[in-house]
C-alpha positions in Angstrom: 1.2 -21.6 56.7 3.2 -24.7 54.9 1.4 -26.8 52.2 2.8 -29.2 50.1 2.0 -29.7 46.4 -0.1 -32.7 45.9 -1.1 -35.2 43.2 0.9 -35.3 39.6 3.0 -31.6 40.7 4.7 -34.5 43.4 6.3 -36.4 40.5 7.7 -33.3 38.8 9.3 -31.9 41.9 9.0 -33.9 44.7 10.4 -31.4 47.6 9.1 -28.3 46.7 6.8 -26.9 49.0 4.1 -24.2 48.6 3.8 -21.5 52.0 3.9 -17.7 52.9 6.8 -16.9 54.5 7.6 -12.8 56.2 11.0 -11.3 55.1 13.3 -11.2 58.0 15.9 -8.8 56.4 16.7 -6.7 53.0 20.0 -4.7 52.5 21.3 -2.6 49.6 23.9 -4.8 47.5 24.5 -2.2 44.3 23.0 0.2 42.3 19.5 -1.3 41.6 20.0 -4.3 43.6 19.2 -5.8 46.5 19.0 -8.8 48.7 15.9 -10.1 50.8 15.6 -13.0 53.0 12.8 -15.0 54.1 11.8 -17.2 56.8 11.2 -20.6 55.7 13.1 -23.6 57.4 11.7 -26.7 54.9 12.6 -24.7 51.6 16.1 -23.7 53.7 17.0 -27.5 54.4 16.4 -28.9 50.9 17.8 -26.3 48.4 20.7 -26.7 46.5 23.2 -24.1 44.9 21.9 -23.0 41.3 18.2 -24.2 42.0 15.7 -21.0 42.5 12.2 -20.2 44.0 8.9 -18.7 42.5 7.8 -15.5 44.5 5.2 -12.9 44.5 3.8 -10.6 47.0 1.0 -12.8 49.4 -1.5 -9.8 48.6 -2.9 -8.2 45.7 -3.1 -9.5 41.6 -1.0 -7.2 40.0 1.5 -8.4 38.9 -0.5 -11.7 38.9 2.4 -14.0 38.4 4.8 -14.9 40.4 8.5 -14.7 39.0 11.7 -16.8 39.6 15.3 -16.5 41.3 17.8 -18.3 42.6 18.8 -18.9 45.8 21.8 -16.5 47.3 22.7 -18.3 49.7 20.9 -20.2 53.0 20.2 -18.2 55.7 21.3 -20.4 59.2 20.6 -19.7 62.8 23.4 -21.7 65.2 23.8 -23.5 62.3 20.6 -24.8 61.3 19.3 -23.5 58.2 16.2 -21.6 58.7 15.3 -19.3 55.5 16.7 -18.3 52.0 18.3 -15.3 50.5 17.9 -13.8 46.8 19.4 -10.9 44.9 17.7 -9.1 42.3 18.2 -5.9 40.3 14.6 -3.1 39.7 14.1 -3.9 36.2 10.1 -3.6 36.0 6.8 -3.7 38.6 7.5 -6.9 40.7 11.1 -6.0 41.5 10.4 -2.1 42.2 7.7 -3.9 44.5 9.9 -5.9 46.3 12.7 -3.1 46.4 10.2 -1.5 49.3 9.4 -5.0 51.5 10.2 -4.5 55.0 10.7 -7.6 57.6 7.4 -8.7 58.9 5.8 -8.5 55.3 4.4 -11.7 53.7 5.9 -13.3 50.5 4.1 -16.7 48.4 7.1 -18.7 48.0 7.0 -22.5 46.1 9.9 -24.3 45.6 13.2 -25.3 46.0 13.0 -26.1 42.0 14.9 -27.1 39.3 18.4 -29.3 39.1 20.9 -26.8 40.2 24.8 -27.2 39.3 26.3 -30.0 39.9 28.4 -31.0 43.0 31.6 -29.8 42.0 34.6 -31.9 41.4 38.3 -32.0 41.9 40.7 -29.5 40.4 40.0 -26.0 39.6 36.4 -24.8 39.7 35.5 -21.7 37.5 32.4 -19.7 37.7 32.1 -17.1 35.5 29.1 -14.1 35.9 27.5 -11.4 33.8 25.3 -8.8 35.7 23.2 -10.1 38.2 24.5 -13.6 36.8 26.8 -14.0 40.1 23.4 -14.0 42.7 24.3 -18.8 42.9 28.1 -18.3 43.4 27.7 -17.1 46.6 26.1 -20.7 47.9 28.3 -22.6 45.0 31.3 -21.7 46.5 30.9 -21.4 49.7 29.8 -25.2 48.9 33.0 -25.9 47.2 35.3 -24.7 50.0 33.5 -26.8 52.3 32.3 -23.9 54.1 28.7 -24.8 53.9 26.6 -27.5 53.1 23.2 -28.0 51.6 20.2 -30.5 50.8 18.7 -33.3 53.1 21.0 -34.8 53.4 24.2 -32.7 53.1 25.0 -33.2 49.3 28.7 -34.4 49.3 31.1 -33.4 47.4 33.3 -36.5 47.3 36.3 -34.6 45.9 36.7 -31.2 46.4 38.0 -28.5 44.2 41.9 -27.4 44.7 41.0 -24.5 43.5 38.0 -22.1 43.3 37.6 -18.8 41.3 34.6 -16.3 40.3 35.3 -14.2 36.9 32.4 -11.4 37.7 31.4 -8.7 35.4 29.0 -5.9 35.2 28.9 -2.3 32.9 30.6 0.0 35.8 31.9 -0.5 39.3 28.4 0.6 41.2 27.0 -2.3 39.9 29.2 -4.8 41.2 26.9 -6.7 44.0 27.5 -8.7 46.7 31.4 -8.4 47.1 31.7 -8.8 50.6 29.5 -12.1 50.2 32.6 -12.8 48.1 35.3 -12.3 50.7 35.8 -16.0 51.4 39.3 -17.1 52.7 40.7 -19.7 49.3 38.1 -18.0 47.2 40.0 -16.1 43.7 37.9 -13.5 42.5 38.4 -11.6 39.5 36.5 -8.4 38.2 35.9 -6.9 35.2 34.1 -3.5 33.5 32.8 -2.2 30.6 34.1 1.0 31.3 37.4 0.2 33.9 36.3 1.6 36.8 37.0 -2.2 38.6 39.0 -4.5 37.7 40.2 -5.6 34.1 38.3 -3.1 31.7 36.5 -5.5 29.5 34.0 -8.0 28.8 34.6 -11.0 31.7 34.9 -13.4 28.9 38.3 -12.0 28.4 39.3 -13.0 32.1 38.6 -16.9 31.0 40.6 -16.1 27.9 43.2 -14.7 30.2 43.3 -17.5 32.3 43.9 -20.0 30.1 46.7 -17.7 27.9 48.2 -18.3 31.7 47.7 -21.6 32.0 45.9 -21.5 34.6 43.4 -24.0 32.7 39.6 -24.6 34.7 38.7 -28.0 34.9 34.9 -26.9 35.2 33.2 -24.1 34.5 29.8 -22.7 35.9 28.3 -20.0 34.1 25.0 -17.2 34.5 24.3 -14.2 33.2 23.4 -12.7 29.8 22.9 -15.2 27.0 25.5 -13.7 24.7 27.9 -13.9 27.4 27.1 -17.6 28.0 27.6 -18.1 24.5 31.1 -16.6 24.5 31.8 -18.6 27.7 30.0 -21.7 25.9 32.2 -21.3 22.9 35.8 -20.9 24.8 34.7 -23.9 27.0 34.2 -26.1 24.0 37.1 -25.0 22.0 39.6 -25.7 24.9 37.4 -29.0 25.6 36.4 -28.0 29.1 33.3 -29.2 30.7 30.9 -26.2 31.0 27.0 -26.0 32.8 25.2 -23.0 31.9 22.2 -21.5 34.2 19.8 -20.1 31.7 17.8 -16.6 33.0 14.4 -17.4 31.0 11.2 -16.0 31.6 8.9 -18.3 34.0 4.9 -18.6 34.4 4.6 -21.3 37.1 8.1 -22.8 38.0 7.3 -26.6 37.9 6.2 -27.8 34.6 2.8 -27.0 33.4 2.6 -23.9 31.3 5.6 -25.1 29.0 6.1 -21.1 29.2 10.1 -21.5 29.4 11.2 -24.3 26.9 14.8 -24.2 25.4 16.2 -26.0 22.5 18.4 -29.2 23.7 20.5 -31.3 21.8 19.4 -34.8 22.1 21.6 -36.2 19.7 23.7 -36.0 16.5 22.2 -33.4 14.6 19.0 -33.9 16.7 16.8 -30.9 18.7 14.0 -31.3 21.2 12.8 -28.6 23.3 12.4 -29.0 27.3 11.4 -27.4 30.1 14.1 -24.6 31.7 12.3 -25.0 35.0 12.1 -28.5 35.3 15.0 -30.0 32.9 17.1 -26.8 33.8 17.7 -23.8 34.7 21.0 -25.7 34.9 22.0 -27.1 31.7 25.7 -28.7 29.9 26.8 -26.3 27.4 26.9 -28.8 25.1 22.6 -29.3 25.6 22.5 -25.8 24.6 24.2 -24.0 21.4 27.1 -25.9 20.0 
């Protein structure tokens, strides 16, 4: 059922792999949101936090294209990583589709793709998450405790963070997803809600704010979500000169290159723009690529 891209797509993404693969499991994680996982061992082995998948259902054309997400976390049987998870909230056909797979139904998947954060380094690691923004934390830091480890071969990480937090905010407390996920011995997570009914009541931008008023200063931050909330997060990181990596959300047509479908402007220099590729260039991007 496993085929491997062929011809120029190996250039552009050279481990990504194209195959159907049945959902093994799917639980409720909030209002509107839910997590699936999928059988697929050779996706499972080479994925790395912050890189996503393309998936649509293996029959019928509508929708016709496939859509992206990011990997949860990987799903491992006596420790041996055999499938991938992904969260995702019903916001329009595919999702209310996928909201009613059951295990033993058959899913396209291609990928891992993209560059994914980078392996995180010493001091304190900060990710900060708007909405359904938090759905590569779970892997991140569970990657930066030394919990679990991903890519063929295990990706290092040479010097590991002394400390790890998660700033995570949604509009009210139902939508909070995935805290259990969260409940990871040396993990610091913080809340916040439009409305107060968890946490600080606020935008999560003010828990970075609060942090550093604190001084409890992040060495690096990692950042998804809503793009005005990157932008706050972009904007605080620059100000207090703190190195920032943004995972942009944008709308995909094929995943690995060809439809040019999801460019972003990139700083490529003083004063100088190009556009690139969010699939292939990103999703993962410096904050200083992006807006500043």
């Amino acid at each position: 059922m496993e085929q491997a891209w062929h011809g120029e797509l190996v250039g552009m993404v050279p481990e990504a792999r194209q195959l159907v693969a049945p959902v093994t499991a799917q639980r409720r994680l909030a209002r509107d949101t839910w997590l699936v996982e999928l059988e697929c061992p050779a996706i499972a082995r080479q994925v790395l936090p912050g890189q996503f998948f393309m998936l649509r259902p293996q029959c019928g054309t509508d929708p016709l294209l496939a859509r992206p997400f990011a990997l949860y976390d990987v799903v491992r049987q006596a420790g041996q990583p055999i499938g991938v998870s992904f969260g995702f909230t019903v916001v329009g056909k595919l999702t209310g589709l996928m909201a009613c797979w059951r295990p033993g139904d058959l899913v396209e998947i291609w990928g891992p793709l993209g560059n994914g954060f980078p392996a995180p380094g010493s001091g304190h690691l900060m990710c900060v998450a708007g909405g359904i923004g938090q759905t590569p934390f779970v892997a991140v830091t569970r990657e930066a405790l030394g919990i679990n480890t991903y890519g063929h071969p295990p990706r290092a990480v040479a010097h590991a963070p002394q400390k790890v937090s998660v700033c995570y905010g949604v509009r009210s407390q139902e939508f909070l997803a995935g805290l259990d996920d969260f409940n990871t011995p040396g993990l610091d997570l913080r809340l916040a809600t439009d409305d107060g009914t968890a946490g600080h009541q606020g935008f999560v931008t003010e828990l970075l704010e609060q942090s550093l008023a604190d001084g409890d200063r992040p060495d690096q931050v990692y950042c998804c979500g809503p793009e005005p909330m990157m932008r706050g997060v972009a904007d605080i990181c620059h100000d207090q000169n703190i190195a920032c990596w943004l995972s942009l959300e944008t709308p995909m047509a094929c995943g690995f290159g060809a439809c040019f479908s999801c460019v972003t402007r990139v700083r490529i220099g003083e004063d100088q723009w190009d556009y690139r590729r969010t699939c292939v260039e990103g999703p993962v991007f410096r904050s200083d690529q992006l807006w500043l």
